[in-house]
C-alpha positions in Angstrom: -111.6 86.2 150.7 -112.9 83.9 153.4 -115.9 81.1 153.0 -119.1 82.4 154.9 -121.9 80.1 155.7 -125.3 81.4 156.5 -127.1 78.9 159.0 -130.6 79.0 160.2 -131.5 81.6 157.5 -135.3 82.7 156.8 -134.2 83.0 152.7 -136.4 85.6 150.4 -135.7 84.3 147.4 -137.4 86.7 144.8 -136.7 84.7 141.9 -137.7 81.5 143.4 -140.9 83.5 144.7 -140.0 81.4 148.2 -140.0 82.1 151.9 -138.0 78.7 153.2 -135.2 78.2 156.4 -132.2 77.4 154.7 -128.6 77.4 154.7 -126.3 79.8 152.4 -122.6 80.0 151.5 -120.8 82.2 149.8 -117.2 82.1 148.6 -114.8 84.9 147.3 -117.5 86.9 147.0 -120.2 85.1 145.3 -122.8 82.7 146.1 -121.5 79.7 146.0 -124.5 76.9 147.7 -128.1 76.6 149.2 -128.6 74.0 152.2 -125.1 72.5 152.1 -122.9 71.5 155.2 -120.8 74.2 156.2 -117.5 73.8 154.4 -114.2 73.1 156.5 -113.1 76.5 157.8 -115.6 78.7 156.6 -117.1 81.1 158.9 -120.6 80.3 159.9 -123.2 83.2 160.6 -126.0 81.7 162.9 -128.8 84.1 161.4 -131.2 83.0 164.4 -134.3 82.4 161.8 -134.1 85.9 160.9 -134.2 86.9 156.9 -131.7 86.8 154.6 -132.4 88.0 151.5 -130.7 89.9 148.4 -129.4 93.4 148.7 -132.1 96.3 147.7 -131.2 98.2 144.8 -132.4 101.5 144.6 -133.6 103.1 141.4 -133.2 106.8 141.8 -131.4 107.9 144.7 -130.0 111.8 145.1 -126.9 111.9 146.4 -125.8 115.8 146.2 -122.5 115.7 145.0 -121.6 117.7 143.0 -122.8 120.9 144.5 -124.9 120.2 147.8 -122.4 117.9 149.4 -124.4 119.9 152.3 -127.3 117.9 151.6 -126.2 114.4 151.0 -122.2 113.0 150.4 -121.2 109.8 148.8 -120.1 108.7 152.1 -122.9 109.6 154.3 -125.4 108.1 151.4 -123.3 104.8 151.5 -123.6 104.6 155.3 -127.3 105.3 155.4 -127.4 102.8 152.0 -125.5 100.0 154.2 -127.7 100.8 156.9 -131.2 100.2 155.3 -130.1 96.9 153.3 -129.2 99.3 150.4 -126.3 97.4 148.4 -126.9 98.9 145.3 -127.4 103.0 144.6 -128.8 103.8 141.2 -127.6 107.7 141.6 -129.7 110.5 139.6 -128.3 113.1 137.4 -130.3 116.1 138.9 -126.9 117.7 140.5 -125.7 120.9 140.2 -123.9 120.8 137.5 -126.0 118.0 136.2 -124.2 114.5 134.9 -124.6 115.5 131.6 -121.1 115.2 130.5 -118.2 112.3 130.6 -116.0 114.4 132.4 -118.6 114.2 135.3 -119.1 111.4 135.3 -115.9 109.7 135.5 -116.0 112.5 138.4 -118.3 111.0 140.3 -117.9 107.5 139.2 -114.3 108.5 141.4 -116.2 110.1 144.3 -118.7 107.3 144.8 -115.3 104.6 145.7 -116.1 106.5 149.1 -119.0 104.8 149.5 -119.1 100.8 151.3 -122.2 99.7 148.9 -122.1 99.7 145.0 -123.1 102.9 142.9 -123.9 102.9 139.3 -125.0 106.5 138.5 -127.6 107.2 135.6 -126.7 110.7 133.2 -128.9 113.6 131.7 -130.8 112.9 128.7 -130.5 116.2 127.3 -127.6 118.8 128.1 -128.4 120.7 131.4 -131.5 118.6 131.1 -133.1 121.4 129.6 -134.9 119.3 127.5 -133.5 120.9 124.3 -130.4 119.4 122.8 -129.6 115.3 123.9 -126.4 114.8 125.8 -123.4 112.7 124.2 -125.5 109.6 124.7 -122.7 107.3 123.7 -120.1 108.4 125.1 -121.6 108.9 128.1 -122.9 104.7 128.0 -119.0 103.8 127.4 -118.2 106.2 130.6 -120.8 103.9 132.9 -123.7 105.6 132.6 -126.6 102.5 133.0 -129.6 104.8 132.2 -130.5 108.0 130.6 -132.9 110.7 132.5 -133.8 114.4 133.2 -135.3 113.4 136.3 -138.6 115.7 137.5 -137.6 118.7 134.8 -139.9 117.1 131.9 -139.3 118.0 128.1 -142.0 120.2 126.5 -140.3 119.5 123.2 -141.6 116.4 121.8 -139.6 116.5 118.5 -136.3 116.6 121.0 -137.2 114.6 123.4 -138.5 111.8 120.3 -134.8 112.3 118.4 -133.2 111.4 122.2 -135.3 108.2 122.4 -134.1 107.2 118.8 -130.3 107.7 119.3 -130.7 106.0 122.8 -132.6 103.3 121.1 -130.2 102.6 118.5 -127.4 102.1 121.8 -129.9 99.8 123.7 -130.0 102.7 126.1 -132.8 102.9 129.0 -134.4 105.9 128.9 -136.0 107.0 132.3 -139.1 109.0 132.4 -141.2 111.4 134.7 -144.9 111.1 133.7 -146.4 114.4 134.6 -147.6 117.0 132.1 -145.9 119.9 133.1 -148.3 122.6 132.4 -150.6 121.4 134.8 -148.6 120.3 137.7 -146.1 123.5 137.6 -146.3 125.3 140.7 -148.5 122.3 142.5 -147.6 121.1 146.3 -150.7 118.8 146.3 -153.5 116.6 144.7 -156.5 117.9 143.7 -159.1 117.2 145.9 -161.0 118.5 149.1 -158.1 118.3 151.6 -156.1 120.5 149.0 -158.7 123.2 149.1 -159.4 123.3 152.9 -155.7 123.7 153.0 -155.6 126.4 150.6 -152.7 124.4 148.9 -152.0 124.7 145.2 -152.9 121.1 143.9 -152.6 119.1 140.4 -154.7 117.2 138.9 -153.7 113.6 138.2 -154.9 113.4 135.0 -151.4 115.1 134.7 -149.4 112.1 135.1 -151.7 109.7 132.5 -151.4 112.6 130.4 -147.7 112.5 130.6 -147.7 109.0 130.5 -149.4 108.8 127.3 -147.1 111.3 126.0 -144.2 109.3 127.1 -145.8 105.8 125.7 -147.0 107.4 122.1 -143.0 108.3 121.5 -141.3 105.2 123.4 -144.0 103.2 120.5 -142.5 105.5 117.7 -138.9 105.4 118.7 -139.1 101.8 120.0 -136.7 102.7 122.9 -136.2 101.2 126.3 -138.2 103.1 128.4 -139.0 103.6 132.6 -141.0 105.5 134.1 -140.1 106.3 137.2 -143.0 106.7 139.3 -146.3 105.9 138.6 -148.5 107.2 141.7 -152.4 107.4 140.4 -155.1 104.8 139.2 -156.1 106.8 136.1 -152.4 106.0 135.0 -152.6 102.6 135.0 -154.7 101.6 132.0 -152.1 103.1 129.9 -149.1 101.2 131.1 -151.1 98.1 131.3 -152.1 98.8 127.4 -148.3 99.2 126.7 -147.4 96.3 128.2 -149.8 94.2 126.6 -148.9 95.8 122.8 -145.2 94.5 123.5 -143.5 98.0 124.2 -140.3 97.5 125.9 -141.5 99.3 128.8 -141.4 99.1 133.0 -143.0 101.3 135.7 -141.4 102.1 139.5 -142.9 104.3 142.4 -142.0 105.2 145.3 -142.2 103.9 148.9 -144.0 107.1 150.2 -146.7 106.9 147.6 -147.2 102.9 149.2 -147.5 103.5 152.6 -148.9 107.5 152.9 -151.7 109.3 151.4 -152.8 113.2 150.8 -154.0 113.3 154.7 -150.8 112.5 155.9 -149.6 116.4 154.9 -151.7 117.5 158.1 -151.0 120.9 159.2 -148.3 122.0 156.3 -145.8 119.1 157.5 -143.2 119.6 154.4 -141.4 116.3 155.3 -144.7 114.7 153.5 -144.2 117.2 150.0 -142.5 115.2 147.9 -142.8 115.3 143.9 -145.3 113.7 142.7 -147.2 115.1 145.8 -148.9 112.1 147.9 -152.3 111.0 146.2 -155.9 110.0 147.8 -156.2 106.4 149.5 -158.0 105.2 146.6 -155.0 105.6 144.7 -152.4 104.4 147.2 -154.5 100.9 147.3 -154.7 100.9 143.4 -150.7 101.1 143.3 -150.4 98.7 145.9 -152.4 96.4 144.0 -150.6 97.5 140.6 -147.1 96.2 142.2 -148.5 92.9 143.7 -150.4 92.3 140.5 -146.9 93.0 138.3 -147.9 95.7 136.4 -145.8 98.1 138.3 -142.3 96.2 138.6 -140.1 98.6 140.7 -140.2 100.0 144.0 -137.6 103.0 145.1 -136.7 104.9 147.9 -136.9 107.9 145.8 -134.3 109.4 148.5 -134.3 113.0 148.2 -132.2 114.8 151.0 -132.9 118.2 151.6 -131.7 120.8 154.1 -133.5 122.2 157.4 -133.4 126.1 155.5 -134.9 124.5 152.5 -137.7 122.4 154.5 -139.0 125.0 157.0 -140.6 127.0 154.9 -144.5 127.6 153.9 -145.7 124.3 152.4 -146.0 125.5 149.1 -142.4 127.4 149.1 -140.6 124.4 150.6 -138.2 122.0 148.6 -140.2 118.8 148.0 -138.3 115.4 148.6 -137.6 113.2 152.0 -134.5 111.2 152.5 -135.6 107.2 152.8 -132.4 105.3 152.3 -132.2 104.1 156.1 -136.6 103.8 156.2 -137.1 102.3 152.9 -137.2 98.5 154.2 -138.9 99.4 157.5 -141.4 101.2 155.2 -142.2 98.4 153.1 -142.6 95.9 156.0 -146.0 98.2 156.5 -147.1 96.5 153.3 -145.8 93.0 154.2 -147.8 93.5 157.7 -150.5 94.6 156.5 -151.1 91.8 154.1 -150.5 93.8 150.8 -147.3 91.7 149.7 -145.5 88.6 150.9 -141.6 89.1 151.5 -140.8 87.5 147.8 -143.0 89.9 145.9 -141.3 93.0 147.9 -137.8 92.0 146.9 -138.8 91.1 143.1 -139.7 95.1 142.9 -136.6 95.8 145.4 -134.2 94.1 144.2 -134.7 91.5 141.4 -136.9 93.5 139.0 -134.2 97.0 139.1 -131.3 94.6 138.6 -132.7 92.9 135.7 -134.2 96.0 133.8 -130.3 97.5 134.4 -128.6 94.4 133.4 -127.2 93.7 136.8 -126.8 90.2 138.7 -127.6 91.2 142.0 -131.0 91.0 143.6 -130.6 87.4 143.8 -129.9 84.1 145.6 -128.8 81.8 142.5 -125.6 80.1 142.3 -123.4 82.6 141.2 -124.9 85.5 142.0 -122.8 88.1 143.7 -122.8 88.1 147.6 -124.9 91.3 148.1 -127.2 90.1 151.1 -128.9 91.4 153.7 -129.9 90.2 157.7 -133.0 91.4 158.9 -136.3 91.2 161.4 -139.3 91.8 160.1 -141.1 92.3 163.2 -138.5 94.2 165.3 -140.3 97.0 166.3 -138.8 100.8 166.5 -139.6 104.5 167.2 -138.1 106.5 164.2 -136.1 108.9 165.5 -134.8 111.2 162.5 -131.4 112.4 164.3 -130.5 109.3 164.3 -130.1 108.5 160.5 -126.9 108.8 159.0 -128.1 111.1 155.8 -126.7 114.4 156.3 -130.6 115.7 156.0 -133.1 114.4 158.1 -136.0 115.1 156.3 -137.7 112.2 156.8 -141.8 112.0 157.0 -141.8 109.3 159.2 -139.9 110.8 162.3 -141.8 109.6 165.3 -143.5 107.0 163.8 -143.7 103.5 165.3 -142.4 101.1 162.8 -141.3 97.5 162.5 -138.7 96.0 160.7 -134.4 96.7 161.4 -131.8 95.5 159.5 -129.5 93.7 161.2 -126.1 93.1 159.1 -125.0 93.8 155.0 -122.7 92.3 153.2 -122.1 93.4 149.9 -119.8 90.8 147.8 -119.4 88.5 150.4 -118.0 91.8 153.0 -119.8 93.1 155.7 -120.4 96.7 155.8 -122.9 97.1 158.6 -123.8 95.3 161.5 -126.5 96.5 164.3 -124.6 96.5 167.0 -122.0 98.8 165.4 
């Protein structure tokens, strides 16, 4: 593998927490300097001034294979992934059949070599993730499975659900949750409130997700597993995470780039690129879980990328399939919140990159020695119209189609290898 030497790089070191020019090279495949001379032969990448920092990687991505390749392939996911500054894909188990077994996993774990980033897939937590019976947790782990979830089908068995957490405890398994009662949010679209009843649109309370989040918390604290919740989206959930932290529970919290940069209103007349599960909350709450991931007590930031077909989409709003695909927006998205003063660069790629990597056990999301060459070029202020047929997702269901947005990636490299570049 060749020497590469980054010159004239804006570096987002998230570990560092600094925003500096530098100079970076990497060697077979690994980071191998910051602000040396170039070394004799290597090949030199004038970044301009522009950004360089780590690879994204994405907690929770659905990639519909198997059984709605129609929706989303490994390859197109890995070319929209490559295209957004996506290096690492955290794939979800919610296929159809689910990844509830070893045989496929090591299935898909053979599919995703298609793919030009890196994929680490997470499996079911219980069998068909019917919330019943726990999958072959071990054998699964020694397969490659890096996390354990049912995704949004949420256990009404507690004593299940409790004996799952043990036996993943007792592996040093991470168990990924969705906090959402789901008695009260079955059937919802929306969040209670005003705009929900003018629209005549079945709505939840949220109250539902503290109330699945202290669910969640009360068995993670008997079971004393590693535990994530995967999106936390409303202020009245907050306290309890922040009361977890605090007692010492082994426990982190994502969300999801829609619920940062869109809100409830956003839905206007029925537009089912905006449902998405949880559905989008009140302002009020968006600010609150702005706050919550510059403050620290949400770590994680995803994409959430959820592709779903033009039949399944155009639909009433309450009979359409929730989801949008956000690989290819995701970074674009959250340069709303770096322009608008929410977060500096660092603090975006801690939740990112840094903070997923280090709750999986991963070295990437980082600029230290070492480290594996997973980086990405980009502007922060190139501006853009989003134009949805031009992603590379098989689905297009993205809510921000026509939106003016600001922020392109310009090359990835993913162990020291370039697998996109703009002008390609």
């Amino acid at each position: 593998m060749t020497t590469i030497h980054f010159a004239n790089a804006r570096l987002i070191d998230p570990e560092a927490g600094t925003d500096v020019l530098g100079n970076l090279t990497v060697k077979d495949g690994v980071i191998l300097a910051r602000d040396a001379k170039a070394p004799k032969g290597a090949a030199v990448v004038d970044c301009g001034g522009k950004c360089l920092a780590p690879g994204i990687v994405d907690l929770g991505v659905k990639i519909g294979e198997p059984g709605e390749r129609h929706r989303e392939s490994f390859g197109s996911a890995g070319a929209a992934a490559a295209a957004g500054g996506v290096t690492t894909i955290i794939a979800r188990p919610d296929t159809h059949p689910a990844i509830d077994t070893p045989e496929t996993l090591e299935f898909v774990t053979r599919r995703a070599t298609e793919a030009p980033v890196r994929i680490r897939h997470m499996a079911a937590l219980t069998k068909a993730r019917e919330g019943r019976e726990m999958t072959e947790i071990g054998f699964l782990r020694d397969a490659g499975a890096i996390a354990f979830s049912d995704v949004f089908r949420v256990s009404t068995d507690a004593k299940a659900l409790g004996r799952a957490m043990t036996y993943a405890r007792s592996l040093g398994a991470l168990v990924v949750g969705h906090p959402q009662d789901p008695g009260l949010s079955a059937g919802s679209s929306a969040t209670t409130g005003k705009f929900a009843s003018l629209r005549g649109i079945p709505a939840v309370s949220p109250m539902a997700e503290r109330m699945g989040l202290e669910r969640d918390l009360a068995l993670v604290e008997m079971t004393g597993v590693r535990y994530h919740a995967d999106q936390i989206t409303t202020a009245k959930a907050l306290p309890a995470l922040a009361r977890a932290k605090a007692a010492g529970l082994d426990v982190t919290a994502g969300t999801s780039i829609h619920h940062l940069t869109l809100n409830e209103f956003d839905v206007g007349d029925y537009r089912t690129f905006f449902k998405v599960t949880p559905p989008l909350r009140s302002e009020p709450d968006r600010l609150a879980i702005v706050a919550a991931v510059a403050d620290g007590t949400i770590d994680i930031i995803s994409s959430m990328h959820t592709p779903a077909d033009e039949e399944s989409k155009r639909l009433p709003f309450e009979e359409a399939a929730p989801g949008a695909v956000a690989l290819e927006t995701f970074l674009p998205a959250a340069m709303r919140l770096y322009h608008a003063g929410h977060l500096d660069l660092p603090s975006l790629f801690r939740a990112m990159a840094l903070n997923p990597a280090n709750r999986l056990g991963l070295p990437q999301g980082r600029l230290t020695l070492g480290a594996p060459a997973d980086l990405i070029l980009f502007d922060p202020d190139a501006p853009f119209l989003m134009d949805r047929f031009k992603l590379r997702s098989k689905s297009k269901n993205t809510p921000f189609d026509g939106a003016r947005m600001e922020g392109k990636v310009l090359a990835t490299w993913v162990g020291g290898t370039r697998v996109f570049a703009a002008e390609e």
